[in-house]
VMD Tcl script that draws the C-alpha trace (Angstrom):
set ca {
  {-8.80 -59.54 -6.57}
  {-6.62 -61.60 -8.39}
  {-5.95 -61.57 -12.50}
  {-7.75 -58.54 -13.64}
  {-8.16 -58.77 -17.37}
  {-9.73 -56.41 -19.50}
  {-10.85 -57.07 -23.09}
  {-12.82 -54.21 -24.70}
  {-16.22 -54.02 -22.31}
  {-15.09 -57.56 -20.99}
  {-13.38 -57.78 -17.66}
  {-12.15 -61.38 -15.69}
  {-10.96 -61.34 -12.46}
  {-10.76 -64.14 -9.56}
  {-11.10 -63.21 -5.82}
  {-9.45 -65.48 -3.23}
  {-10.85 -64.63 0.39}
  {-9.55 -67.84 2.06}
  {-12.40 -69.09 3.48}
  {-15.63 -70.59 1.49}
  {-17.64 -68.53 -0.81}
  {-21.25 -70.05 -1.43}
  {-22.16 -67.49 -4.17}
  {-25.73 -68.79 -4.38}
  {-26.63 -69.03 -1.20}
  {-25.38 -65.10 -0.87}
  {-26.53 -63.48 -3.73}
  {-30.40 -65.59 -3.53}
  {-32.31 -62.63 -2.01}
  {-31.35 -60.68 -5.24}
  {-33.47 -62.89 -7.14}
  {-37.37 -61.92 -7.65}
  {-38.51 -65.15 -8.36}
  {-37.78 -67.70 -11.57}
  {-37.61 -65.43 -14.83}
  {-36.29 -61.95 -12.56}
  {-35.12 -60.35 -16.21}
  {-32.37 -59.24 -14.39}
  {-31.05 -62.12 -12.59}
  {-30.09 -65.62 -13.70}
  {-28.74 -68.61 -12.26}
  {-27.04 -70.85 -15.45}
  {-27.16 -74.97 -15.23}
  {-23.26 -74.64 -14.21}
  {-24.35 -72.46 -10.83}
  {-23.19 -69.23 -12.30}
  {-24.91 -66.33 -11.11}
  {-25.88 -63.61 -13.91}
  {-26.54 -59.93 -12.47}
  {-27.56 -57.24 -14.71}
  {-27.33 -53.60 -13.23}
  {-27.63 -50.15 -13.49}
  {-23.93 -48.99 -12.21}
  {-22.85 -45.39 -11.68}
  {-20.64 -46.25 -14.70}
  {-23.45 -47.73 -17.27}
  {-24.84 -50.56 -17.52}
  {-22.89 -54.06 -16.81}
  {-23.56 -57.48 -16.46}
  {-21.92 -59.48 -13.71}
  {-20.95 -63.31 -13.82}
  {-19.86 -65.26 -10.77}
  {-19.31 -68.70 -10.26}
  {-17.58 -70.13 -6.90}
  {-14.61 -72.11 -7.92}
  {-11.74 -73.95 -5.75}
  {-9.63 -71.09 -5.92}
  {-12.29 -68.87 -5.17}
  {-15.31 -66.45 -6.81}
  {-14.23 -66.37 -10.55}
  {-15.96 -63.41 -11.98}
  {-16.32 -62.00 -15.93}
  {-18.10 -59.08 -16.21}
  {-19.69 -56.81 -19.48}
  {-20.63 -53.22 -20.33}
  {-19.57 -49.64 -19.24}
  {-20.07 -50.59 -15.83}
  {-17.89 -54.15 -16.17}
  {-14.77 -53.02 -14.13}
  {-17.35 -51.49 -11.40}
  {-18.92 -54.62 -10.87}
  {-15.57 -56.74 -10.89}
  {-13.96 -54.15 -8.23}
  {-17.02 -54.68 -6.41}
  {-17.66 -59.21 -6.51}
  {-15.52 -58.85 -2.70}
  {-18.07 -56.55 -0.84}
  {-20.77 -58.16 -2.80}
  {-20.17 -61.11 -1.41}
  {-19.51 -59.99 1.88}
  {-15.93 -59.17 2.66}
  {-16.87 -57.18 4.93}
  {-19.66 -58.94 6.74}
  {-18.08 -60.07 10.14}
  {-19.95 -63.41 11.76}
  {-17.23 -63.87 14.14}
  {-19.38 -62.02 17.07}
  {-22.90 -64.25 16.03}
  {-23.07 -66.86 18.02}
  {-26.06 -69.43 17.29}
  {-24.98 -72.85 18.75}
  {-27.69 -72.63 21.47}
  {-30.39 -72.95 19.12}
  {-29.93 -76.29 16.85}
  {-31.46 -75.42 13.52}
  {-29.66 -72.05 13.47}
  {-26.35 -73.83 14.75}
  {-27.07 -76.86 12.05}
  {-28.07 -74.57 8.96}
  {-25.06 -72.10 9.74}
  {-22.83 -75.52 9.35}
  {-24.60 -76.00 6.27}
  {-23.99 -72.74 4.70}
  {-20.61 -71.78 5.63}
  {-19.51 -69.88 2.34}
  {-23.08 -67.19 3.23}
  {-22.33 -63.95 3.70}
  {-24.90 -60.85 3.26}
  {-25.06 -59.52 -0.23}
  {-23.93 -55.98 -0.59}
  {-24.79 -54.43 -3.79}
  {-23.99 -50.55 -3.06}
  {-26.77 -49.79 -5.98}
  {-29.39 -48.33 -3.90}
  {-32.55 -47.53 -6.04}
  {-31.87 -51.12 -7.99}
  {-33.01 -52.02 -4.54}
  {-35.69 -50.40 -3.84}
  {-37.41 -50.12 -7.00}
  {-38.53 -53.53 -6.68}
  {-38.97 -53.48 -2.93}
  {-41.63 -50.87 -3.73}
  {-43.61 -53.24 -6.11}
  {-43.69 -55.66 -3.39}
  {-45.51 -53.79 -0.99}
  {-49.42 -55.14 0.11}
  {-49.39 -57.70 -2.42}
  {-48.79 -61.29 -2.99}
  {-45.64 -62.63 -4.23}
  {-46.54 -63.35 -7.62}
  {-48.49 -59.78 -8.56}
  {-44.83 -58.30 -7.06}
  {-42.86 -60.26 -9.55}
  {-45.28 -59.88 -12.30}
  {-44.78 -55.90 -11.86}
  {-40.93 -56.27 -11.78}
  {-40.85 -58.41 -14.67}
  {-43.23 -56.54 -16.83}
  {-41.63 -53.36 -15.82}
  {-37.88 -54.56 -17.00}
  {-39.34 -55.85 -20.37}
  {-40.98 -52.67 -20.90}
  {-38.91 -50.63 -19.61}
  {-35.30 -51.44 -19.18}
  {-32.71 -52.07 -21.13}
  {-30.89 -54.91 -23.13}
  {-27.92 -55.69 -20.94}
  {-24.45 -56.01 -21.70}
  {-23.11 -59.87 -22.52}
  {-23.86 -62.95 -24.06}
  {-27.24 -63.70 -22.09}
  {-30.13 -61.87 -24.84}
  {-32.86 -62.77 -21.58}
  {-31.14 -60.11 -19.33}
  {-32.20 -56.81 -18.92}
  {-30.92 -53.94 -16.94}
  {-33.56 -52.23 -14.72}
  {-34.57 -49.23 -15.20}
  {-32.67 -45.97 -14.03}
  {-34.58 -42.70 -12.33}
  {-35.18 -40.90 -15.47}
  {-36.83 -43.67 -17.37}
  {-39.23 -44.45 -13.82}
  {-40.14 -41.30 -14.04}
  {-41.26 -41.43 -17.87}
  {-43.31 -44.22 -17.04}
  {-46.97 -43.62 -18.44}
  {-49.78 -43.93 -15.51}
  {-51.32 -46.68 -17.50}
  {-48.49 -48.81 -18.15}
  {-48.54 -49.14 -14.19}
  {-51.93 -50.22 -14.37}
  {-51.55 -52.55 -17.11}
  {-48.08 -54.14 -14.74}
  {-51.30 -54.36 -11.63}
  {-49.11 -51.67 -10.14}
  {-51.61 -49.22 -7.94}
  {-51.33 -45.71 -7.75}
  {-50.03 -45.48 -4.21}
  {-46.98 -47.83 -5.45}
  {-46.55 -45.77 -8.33}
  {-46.35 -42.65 -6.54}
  {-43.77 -44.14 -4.23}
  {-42.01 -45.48 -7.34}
  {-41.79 -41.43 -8.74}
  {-40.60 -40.26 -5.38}
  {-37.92 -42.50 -4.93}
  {-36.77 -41.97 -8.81}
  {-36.54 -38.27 -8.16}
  {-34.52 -38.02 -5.45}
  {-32.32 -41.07 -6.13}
  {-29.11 -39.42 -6.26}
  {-29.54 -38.60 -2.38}
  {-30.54 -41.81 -1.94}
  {-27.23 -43.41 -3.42}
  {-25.58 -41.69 -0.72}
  {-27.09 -43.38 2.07}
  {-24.23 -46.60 0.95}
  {-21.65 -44.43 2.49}
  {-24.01 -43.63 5.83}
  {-24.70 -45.82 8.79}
  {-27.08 -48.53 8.59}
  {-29.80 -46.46 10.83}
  {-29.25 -43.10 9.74}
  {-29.75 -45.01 5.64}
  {-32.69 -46.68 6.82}
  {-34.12 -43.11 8.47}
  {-32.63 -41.34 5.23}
  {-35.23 -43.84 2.83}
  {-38.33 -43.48 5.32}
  {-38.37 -39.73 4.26}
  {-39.43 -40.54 0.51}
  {-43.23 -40.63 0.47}
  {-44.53 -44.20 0.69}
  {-41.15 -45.41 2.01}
  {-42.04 -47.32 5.31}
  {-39.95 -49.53 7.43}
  {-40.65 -52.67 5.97}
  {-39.53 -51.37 2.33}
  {-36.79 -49.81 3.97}
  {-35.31 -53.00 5.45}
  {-35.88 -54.66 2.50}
  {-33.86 -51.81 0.19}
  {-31.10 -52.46 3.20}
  {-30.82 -55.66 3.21}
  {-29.78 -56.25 -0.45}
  {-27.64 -52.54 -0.91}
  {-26.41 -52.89 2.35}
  {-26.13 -55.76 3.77}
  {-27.62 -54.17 6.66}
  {-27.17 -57.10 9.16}
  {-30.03 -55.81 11.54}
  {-32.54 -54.87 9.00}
  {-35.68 -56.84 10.00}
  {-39.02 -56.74 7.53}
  {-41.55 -56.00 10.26}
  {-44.93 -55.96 8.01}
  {-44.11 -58.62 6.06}
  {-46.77 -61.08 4.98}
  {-44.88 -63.94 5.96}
  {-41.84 -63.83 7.71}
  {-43.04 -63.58 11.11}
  {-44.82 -66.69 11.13}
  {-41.59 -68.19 9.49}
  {-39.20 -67.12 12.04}
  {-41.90 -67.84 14.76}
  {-42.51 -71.36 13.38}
  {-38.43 -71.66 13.23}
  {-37.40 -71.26 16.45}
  {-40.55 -72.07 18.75}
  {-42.37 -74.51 17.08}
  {-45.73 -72.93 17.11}
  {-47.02 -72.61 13.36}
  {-48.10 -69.11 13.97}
  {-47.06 -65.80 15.13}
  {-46.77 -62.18 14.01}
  {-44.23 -58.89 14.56}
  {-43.83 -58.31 18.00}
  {-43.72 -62.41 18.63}
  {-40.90 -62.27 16.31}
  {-39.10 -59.28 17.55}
  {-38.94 -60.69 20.84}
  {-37.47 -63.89 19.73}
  {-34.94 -61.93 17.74}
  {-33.87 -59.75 20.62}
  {-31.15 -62.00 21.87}
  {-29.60 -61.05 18.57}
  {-30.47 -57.45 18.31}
  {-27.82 -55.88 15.85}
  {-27.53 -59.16 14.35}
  {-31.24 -59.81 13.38}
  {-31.32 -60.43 10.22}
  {-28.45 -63.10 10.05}
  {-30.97 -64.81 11.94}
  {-33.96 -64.39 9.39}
  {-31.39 -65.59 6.79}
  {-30.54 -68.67 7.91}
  {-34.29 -69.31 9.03}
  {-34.99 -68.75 5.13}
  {-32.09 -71.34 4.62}
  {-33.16 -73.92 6.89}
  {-35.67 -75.29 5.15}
  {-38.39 -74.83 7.53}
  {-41.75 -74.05 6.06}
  {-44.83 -72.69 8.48}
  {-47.53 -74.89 8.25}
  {-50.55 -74.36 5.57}
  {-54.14 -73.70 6.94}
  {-55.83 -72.21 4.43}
  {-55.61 -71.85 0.52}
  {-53.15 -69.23 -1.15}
  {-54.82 -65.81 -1.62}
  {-55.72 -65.60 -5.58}
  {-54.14 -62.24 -6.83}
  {-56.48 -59.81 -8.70}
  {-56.71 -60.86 -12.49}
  {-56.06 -56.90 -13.56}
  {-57.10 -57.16 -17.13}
  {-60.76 -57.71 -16.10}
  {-61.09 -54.11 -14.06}
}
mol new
graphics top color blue
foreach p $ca { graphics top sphere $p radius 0.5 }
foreach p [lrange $ca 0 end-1] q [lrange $ca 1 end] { graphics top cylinder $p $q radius 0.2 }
display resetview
């Protein structure tokens, strides 16, 4: 990092990695759809971040410029986020060794993208808070729960954006009344998960430092932790780069649809396509999501449970 200036909770620094940086295109999988309380994208393609850091809470702004990622950051947890905009934006995540050019649209989309890295955000339970609310149900009842929750629930962030709002830490999950869930369309088997995870989140922190596995195993021993959450907390805190949402509602007839044609298909379809890649998986899934490639619509969209009438 270069320029490091500090002005009371304010911090400004610039990182120059010497290759492209395509800050969007990284950090996108942080967002829970338009409105995420705690993410923002401004008109000048600055990405706003608003977390719970083992320092406080901080707001994080990045914007790719020519000389790099410019980055200003807020809060108690400011200089935590600004030490961090490198291995958030993947420093560390080595494409050298993935090798796509025999398949076009991977070959043509990684072209596209060159700046894309995997996200790592090192703030575990940030993560998987919200992967939680996204299990077994549609898109928008998940981001209605996350929203809701943040409003409710967490806390003005640092900064000059009023919209932002830090998510939630353990403690306040765990104050969380039973009908407040309900009222967010949040069923008791998520909520449960929710309270497990928020009382042992300190151990889960720790899997940042473990191997991607061994943190994947580590998460799938909190009741109502599967695989598919699992991958989905790695992913974002990790930047696990083989972390593969088996379960998921709709990215195995995505990937399927990418790279065969076919407009269907389902887990172990797409695990077998992925194989050639295994270690590398999810760079795969990535630039599938990037490619623009959209599976083929047979049916209407599943209408979501209006909660207020049960």
């Amino acid at each position: 990092m270069r320029g490091v200036r500090t002005v009371a909770e304010r911090v400004e620094s610039t990182w120059q990695p010497g290759r492209p940086v395509d800050v969007l295109a990284t950090l996108g999988p942080l967002c829970h759809g338009r409105g995420d309380p705690a993410h923002y994208v401004s008109a000048d393609a600055t990405f706003w971040w608003a977390a719970a850091t083992p320092q406080g809470p901080g707001t994080l702004a990045l914007r790719a410029g020519r000389d790099g990622a410019r980055a200003t950051a807020w809060g108690p947890g400011a200089e935590w986020l600004v030490d961090g905009v490198p291995t958030l934006l993947g420093a560390s995540d080595d494409w050298s060794r993935f090798d796509c050019t025999a398949h076009p649209l991977l070959d043509r989309t990684r072209r596209s993208y060159p700046g894309m890295r995997l996200a790592r955000t090192r703030l575990v339970f940030d993560s998987l808070l919200p992967s939680v609310l996204e299990q077994r149900v549609t898109g928008h009842e998940a981001r209605r729960a996350w929203h809701g929750l943040l409003r409710r629930h967490g806390a003005p962030a640092p900064g000059p954006l009023a919209q932002l709002r830090v998510p939630p830490s353990p403690a306040a999950v765990l104050d969380v009344p039973t009908w407040t869930w309900h009222r967010l369309g949040v069923d008791i088997t998520r909520q449960r998960a929710a309270r497990a995870a928020a009382t042992v989140a300190p151990r889960l922190e720790e899997c940042v430092a473990m191997a991607p596995a061994a943190a994947r195993a580590r998460l799938r021993v909190v009741p109502g932790i599967g695989e598919w959450t699992a991958a989905k907390t790695a992913q974002r805190a990790f930047g696990d780069p083989d972390a593969v949402s088996v379960g998921d509602y709709h990215i195995h007839d995505l990937v399927v649809h990418a790279l065969t044609g076919r407009p269907r298909g389902d887990d172990a379809e797409m695990l077998e396509l992925l194989e050639p890649w295994h270690g590398q998986r999810q760079r795969v899934v990535r630039l599938v999501e990037l490619s623009g490639v959209a599976k083929p619509r047979f049916a209407p969209r599943y209408a979501p449970l209006d909660m207020r009438a049960m």
